[in-house]
C-alpha positions as CSV (number, residue, x, y, z in Angstrom):
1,X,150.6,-5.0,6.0
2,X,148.4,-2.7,8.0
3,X,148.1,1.0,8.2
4,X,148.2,2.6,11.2
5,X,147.8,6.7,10.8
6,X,149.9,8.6,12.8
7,X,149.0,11.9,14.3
8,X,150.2,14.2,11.6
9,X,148.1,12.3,9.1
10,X,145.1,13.3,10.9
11,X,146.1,16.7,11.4
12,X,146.3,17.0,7.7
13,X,143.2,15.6,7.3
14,X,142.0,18.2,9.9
15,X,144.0,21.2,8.1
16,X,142.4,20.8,4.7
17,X,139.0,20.5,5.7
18,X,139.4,23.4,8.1
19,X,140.6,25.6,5.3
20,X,137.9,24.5,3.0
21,X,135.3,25.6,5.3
22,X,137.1,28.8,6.2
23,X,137.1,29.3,2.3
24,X,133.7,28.7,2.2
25,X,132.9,31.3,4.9
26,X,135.2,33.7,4.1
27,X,133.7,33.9,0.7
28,X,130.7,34.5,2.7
29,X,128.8,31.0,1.6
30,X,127.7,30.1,4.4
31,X,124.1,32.0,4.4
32,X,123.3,30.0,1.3
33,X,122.3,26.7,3.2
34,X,120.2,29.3,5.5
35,X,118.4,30.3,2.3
36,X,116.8,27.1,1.6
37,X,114.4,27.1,4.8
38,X,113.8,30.9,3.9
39,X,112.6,30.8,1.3
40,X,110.0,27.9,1.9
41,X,108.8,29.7,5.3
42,X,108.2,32.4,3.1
43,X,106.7,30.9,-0.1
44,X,104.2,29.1,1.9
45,X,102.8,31.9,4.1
46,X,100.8,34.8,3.6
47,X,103.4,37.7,2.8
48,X,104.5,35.4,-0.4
49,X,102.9,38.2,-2.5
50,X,103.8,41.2,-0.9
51,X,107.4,40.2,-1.9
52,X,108.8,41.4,-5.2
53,X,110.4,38.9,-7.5
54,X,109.7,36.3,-5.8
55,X,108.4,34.1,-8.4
56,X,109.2,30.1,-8.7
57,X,111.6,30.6,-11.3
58,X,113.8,32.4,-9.4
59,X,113.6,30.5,-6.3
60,X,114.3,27.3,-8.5
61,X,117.3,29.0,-10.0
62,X,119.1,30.2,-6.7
63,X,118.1,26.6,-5.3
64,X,119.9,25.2,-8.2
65,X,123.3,27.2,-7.9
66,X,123.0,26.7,-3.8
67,X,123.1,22.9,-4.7
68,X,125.9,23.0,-7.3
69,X,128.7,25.5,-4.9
70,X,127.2,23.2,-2.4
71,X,128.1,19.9,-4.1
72,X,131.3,21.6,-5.0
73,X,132.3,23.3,-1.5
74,X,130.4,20.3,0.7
75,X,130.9,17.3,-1.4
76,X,134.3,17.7,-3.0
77,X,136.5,20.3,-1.0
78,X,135.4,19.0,2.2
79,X,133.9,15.4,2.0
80,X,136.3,14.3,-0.7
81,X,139.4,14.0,1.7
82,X,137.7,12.6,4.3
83,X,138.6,9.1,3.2
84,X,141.8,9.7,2.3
C-alpha cells in the first residue's frame, strides 16, 4: 500500500524543525557558524598577532565544540526528522 502524507504530517514535520532552530537561536547559537570564517580571515592576515589568545589551540578547540553542538543542533534536532 502506498503512503500518501497528508497536510498535518507536513506541518509537523515543519513544527519540529521550526522549534529546533528557534532553540538554537534563542540559545543564541547561531553566531557560532559565523565564527568559522572569522576566525580564518583573521588568522591569515596581518592583525593575527596583535590579537590576544589567539593561538591554534584555542581556535582548534572552539572549532571542535562549534562542530559537535553543530552535529547535535544541525544533524540530529533538525536533519534527523526530516525523513521521517
Amino acid at each position: 500500500m502506498l503512503f500518501i502524507p497528508s497536510a498535518s504530517y507536513f506541518l509537523a514535520k515543519l513544527w519540529i524543525i521550526l522549534s529546533a532552530i528557534s532553540m538554537f537561536v534563542f540559545l543564541s547559537n547561531e553566531h557560532i557558524a559565523a565564527n568559522f570564517a572569522s576566525f580564518s580571515i583573521v588568522k591569515f592576515s596581518i592583525v593575527a598577532n596583535e590579537v590576544h589568545h589567539f593561538e591554534i589551540a584555542k581556535i582548534l578547540r572552539h572549532w571542535g565544540i562549534t562542530f559537535v553542538v553543530n552535529l547535535i543542533g544541525g544533524g540530529f534536532l533538525i536533519g534527523l526528522p526530516m525523513p521521517f
